[in-house]
C-alpha positions as CSV (number, residue, x, y, z in Angstrom):
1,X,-50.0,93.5,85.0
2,X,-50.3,90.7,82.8
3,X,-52.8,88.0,82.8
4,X,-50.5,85.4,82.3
5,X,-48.2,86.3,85.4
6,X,-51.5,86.8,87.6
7,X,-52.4,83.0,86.3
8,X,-48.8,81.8,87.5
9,X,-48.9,83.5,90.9
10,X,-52.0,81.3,91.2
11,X,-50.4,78.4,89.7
12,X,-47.6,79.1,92.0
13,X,-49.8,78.9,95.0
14,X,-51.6,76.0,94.3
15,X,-48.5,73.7,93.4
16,X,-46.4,74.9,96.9
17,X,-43.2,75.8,94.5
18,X,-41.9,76.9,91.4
19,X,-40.5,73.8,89.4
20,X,-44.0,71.9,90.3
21,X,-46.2,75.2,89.2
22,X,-44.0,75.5,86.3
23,X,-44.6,71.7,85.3
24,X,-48.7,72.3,85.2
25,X,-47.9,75.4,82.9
26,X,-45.9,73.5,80.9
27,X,-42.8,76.4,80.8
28,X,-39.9,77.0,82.6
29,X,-39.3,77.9,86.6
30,X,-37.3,81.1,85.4
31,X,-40.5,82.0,83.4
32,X,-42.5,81.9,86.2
33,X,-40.4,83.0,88.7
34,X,-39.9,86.3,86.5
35,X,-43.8,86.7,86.4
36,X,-44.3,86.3,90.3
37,X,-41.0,88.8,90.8
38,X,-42.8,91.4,88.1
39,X,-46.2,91.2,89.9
40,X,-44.3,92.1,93.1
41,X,-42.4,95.0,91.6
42,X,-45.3,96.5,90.3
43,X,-47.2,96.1,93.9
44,X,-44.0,97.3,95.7
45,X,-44.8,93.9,98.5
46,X,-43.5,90.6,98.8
47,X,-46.3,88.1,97.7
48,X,-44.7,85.1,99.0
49,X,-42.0,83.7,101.4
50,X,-40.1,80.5,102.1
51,X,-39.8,78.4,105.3
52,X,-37.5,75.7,104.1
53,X,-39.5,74.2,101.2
54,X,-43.1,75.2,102.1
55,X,-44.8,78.4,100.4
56,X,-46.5,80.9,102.4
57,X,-48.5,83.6,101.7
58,X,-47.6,86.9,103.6
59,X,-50.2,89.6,104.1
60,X,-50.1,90.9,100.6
61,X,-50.0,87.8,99.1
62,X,-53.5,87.0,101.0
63,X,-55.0,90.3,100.1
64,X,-53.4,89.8,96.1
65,X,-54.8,86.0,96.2
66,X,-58.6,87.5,96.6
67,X,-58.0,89.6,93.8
68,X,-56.0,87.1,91.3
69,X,-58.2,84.6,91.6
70,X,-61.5,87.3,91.2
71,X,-59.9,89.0,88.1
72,X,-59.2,85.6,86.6
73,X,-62.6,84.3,86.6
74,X,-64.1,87.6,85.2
75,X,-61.4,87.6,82.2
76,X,-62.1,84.1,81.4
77,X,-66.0,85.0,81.6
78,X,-65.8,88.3,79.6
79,X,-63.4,86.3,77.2
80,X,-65.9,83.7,76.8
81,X,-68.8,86.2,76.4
82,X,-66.8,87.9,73.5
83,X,-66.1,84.5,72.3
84,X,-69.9,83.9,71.9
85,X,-71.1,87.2,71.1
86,X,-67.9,87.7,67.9
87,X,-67.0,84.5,66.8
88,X,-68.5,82.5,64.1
89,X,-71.0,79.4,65.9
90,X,-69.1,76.7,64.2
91,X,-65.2,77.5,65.1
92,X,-62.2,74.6,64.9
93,X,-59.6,75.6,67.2
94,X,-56.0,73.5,66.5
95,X,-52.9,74.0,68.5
96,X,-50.2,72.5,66.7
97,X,-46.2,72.1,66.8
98,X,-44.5,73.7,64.0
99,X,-43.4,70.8,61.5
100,X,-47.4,68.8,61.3
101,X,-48.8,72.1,60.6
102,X,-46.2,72.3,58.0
103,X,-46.5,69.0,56.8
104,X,-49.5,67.2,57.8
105,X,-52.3,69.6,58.5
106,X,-52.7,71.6,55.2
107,X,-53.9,68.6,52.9
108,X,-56.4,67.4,56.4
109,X,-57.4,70.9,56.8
110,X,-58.3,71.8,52.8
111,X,-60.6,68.0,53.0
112,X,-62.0,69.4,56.4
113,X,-62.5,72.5,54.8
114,X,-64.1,70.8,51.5
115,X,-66.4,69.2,53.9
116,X,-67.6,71.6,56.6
117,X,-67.0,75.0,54.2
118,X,-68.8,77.0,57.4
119,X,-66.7,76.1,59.9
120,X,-63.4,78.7,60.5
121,X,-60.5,76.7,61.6
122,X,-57.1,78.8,63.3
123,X,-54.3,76.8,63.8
124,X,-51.8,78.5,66.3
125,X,-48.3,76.8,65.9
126,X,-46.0,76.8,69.0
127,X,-44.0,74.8,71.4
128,X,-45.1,71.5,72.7
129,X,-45.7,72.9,75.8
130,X,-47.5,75.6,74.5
131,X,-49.9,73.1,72.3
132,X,-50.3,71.2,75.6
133,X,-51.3,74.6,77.9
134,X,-54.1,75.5,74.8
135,X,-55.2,72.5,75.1
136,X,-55.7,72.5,79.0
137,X,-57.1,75.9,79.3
138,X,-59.6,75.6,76.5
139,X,-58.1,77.7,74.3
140,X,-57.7,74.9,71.5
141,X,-60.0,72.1,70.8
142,X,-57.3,69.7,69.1
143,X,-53.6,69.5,69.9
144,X,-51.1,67.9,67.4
145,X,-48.1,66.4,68.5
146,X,-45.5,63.4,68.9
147,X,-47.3,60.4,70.9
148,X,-44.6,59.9,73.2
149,X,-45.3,63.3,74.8
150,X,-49.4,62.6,73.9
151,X,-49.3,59.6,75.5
152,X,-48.9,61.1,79.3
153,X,-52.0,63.1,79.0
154,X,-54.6,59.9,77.9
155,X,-55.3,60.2,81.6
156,X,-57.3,63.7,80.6
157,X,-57.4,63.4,77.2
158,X,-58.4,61.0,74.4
159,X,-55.7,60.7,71.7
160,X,-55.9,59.8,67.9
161,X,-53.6,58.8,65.6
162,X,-52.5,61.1,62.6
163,X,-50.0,59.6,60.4
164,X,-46.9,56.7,61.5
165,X,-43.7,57.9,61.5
166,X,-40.7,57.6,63.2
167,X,-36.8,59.5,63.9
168,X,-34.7,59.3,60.8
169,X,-31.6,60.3,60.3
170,X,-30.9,62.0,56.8
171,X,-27.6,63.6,54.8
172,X,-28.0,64.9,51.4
173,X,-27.9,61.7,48.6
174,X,-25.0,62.9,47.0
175,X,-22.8,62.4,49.8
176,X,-23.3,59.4,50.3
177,X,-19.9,57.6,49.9
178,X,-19.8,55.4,52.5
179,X,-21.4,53.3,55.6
180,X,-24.4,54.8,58.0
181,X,-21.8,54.5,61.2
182,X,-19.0,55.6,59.1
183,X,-20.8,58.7,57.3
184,X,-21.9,59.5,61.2
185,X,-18.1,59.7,62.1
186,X,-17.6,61.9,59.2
187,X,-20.3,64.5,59.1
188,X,-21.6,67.2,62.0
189,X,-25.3,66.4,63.8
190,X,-27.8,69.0,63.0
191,X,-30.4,68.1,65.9
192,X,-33.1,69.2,68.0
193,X,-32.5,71.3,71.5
194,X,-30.9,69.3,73.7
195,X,-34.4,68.5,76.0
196,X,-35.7,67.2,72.9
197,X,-36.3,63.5,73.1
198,X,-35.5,62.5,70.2
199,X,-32.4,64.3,70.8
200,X,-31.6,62.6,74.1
201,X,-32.7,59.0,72.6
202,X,-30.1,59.9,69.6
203,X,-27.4,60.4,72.2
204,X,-28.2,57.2,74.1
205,X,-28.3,55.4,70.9
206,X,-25.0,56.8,69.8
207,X,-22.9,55.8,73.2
208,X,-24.6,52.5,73.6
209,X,-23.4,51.8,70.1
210,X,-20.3,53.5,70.9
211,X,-20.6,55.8,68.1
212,X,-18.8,59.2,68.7
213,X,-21.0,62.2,67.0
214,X,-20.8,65.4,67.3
215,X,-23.5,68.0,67.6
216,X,-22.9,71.3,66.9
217,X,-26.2,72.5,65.4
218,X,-28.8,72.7,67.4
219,X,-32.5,73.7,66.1
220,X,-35.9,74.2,67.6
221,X,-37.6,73.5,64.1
222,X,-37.6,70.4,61.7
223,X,-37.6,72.5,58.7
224,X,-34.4,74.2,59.3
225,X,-32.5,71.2,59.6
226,X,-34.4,69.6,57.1
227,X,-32.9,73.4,55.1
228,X,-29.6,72.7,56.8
229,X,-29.2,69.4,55.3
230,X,-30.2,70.1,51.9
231,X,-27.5,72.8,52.0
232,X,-24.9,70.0,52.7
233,X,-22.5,69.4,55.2
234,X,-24.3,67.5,57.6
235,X,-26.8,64.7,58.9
236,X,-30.0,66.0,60.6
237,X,-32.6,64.3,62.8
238,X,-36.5,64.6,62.1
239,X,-39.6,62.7,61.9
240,X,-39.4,60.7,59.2
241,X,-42.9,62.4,57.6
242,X,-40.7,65.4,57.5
243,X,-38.1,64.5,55.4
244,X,-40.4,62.0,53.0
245,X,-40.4,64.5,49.9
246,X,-37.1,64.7,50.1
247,X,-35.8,61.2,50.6
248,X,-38.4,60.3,47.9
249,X,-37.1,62.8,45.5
250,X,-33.9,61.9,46.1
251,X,-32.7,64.9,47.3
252,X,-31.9,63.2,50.6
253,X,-31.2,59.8,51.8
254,X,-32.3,57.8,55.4
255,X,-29.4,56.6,56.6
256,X,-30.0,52.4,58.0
257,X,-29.0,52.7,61.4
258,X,-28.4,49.2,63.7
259,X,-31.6,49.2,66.4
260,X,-32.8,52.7,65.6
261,X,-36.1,52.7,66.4
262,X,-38.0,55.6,67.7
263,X,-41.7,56.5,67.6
264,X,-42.4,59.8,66.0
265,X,-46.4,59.4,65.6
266,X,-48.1,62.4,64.9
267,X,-51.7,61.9,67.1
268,X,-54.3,64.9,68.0
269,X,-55.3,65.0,71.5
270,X,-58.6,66.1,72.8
271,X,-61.3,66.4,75.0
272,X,-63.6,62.9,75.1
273,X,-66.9,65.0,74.8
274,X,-65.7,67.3,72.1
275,X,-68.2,68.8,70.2
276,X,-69.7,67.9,66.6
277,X,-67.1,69.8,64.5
278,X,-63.9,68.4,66.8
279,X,-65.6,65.3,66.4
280,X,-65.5,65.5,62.8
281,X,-62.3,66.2,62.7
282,X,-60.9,63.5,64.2
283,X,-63.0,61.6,62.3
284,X,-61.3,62.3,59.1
285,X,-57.9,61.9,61.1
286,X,-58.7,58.1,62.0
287,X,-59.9,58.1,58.1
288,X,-56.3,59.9,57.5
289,X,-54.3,56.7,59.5
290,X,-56.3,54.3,58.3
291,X,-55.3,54.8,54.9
292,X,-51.5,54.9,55.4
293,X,-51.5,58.9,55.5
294,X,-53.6,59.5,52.5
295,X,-56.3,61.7,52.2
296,X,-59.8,60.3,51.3
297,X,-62.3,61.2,48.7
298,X,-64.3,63.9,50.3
299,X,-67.5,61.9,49.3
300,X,-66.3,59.7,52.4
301,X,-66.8,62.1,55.1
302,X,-70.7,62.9,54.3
């Protein structure tokens, strides 16, 4: 029985049903449907039941409850004891969506590193949900991502500012032959999923333009339709701090779009009493935006 499927049972409980459980776990209903179901399977009982919209517990899921919420406590407290007992005393935990740890974190991480040489720092890339759910159960001190999403934890969470950027909308420079709208008409979308938001404000922008597009690539990372593009063939759509080498190379060109404007700011969220080597970090992230996305002499950060 997995940890993770004991944790959304519980979730599951507290929440009353499974879109609102799987909204504080930051994945999917099916997900966490499929861990209740296999935590029922492997008891041979039904856990929980339906009366209309309200959960209940039947007389195994009472019994089970005692023991989820028991065994999760002592993992989290054995976990936390190896934590202490294994790890290294000064330890910089990031979670981090795929394209800033590509582009953003390596140069910040190598001044951090230059500065604090004792401190270990892991950096586990994944979803945004999955930078969010670290984050939330302690199991990351920093999470990078786009401020629009960012922005809905401040509540929780205190946010920082990384580097500006914003939605662009590239094709290779040598096909450039003719307008933005025009060259949009012409070539294939390679996007993100389509529950992306920058995917869903492209889309918006495109019909209240009236600008027919079509989308037949769809990509859950930057840097594959940042590949895409470069092989030709179509426009892609990024954060502009993605495609900057590129379009400054001129390998690639930013296509001028009429009232396309998206925010794409890469920020770090964390807690407010984070500790002196989170602290630090962030530090030399507010030094990192301050100076238009260039790193400062390491000198600065003593």
């Amino acid at each position: 029985m997995k940890i993770e499927a004991i944790r959304s049972f519980l979730q599951l409980v507290e929440s009353g049903s499974y879109a609102a459980a799987a909204e504080e776990l930051y994945t999917s209903p099916t997900t966490l449907h499929s861990h209740v179901k296999a935590i029922q399977s492997e008891l041979n009982a039904a856990l929980v039941r339906f009366d209309g919209r309200r959960l209940d517990l039947t007389a195994a899921g009472h019994q089970f409850l005692v023991f989820a919420e028991r065994t999760v406590r002592e993992y989290d407290a054995i976990r936390e004891g190896f934590g202490r007992s294994s790890r290294p005393k000064q330890r910089l935990r990031i979670a981090s969506m795929i394209a800033p740890s590509i582009h953003i974190l390596p140069g910040l991480l190598d001044t951090f590193h230059r500065a604090r040489p004792e401190t270990v720092v892991v950096v586990e890339t994944g979803s945004l949900g999955d930078s969010i759910a670290a984050l939330t159960s302690r199991e990351a001190d920093v999470a990078v991502m786009y401020s629009g999403i960012a922005a809905r934890h401040t509540d929780t969470f205190a946010m920082t500012p990384i580097l500006e950027s914003h939605l662009a909308a590239i094709i290779r420079a040598d096909l450039v032959d003719r307008s933005p709208l025009d060259l949009l008409a012409r070539y294939p979308i390679a996007a993100p999923v389509g529950t992306a938001s920058t995917r869903q404000y492209f889309e918006r922008w495109a019909r209240q333009h009236e600008v027919e597009v079509s989308i037949p690539f769809e990509y859950s990372s930057s840097d594959a339709i940042l590949t895409h593009v470069r092989a030709g063939g179509c426009i892609g759509l990024m954060g502009s701090y993605v495609a900057s080498d590129a379009v400054r190379n001129g390998d690639a060109h930013e296509l001028e779009l009429p009232d396309f404007e998206q925010d794409h700011t890469v920020v770090a969220l964390h807690a407010r009493d984070s500790n002196l080597v989170v602290r630090e970090f962030i530090d030399l992230c507010e030094r990192f935006y301050a100076a238009g996305g260039h790193l400062e002499p390491i000198s600065a950060l003593a």
